[in-house]
N, C-alpha and C positions, 0 to 999 in steps of 0.2 A: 463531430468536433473532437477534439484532442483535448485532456486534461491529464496535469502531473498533480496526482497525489503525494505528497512528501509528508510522511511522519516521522515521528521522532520517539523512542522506545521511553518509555519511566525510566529513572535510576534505578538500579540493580535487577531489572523484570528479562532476564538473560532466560533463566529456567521457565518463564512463563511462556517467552519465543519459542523455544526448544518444544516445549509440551503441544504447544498448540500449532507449530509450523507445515504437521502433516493437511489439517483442514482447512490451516489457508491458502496452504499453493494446489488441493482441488479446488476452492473455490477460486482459483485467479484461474485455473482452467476450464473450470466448467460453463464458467460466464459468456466468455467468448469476447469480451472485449476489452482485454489486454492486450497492447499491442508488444510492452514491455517492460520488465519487472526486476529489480534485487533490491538488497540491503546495502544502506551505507555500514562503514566498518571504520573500527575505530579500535586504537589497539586489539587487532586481528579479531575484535567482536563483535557483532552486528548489533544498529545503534540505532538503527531505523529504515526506514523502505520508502523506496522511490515507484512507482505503479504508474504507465503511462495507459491511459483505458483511452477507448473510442468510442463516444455516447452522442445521443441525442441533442444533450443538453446540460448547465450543470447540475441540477438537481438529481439526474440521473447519473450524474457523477458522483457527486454526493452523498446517494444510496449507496452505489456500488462499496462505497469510502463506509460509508456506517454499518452495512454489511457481514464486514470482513470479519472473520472469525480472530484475526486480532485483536481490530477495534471492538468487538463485543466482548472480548477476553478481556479490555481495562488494560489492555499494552501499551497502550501509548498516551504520551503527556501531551502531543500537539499533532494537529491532521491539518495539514491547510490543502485546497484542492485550487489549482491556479488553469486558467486556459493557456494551452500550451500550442504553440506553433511550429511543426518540423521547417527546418531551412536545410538540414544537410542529416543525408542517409535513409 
């Protein structure tokens, strides 16, 4: 199944992204079930992350989402994880 992780960065946690950005895009690779990944952007600075993973189930999404060497970093003020449905591409 498909899930869209959408977070949303704290106020001012810009350098906290920066510091920590190298371990979590190994870990969006290393997992293997990303299908696709970036940052929303917001005067030209990234504001949050969109993660579409392909998991079992969503608890296993879920994990993947608490995981993340962001969200362990204390980057983000909100994670919501939604089951997601391709219709085009």
């Amino acid at each position: 199944m498909l899930y869209a992780i959408i977070c949303r960065d704290k106020p001012g946690a810009l350098q906290l992204r920066l510091d920590t950005r190298p371990a979590h895009l190994a870990y969006l690779e290393e997992t293997g079930v990303v299908r696709i990944a970036g940052p929303f952007i917001e005067d030209d600075r990234p504001v949050g992350s969109l993660v579409i993973v392909e998991t079992a189930d969503r608890a296993a999404a879920e994990a993947f989402a608490a995981n993340d060497p962001y969200a362990r970093a204390g980057l983000f003020a909100e994670v919501t994880v939604n089951e997601w449905k391709r219709v085009i591409g």
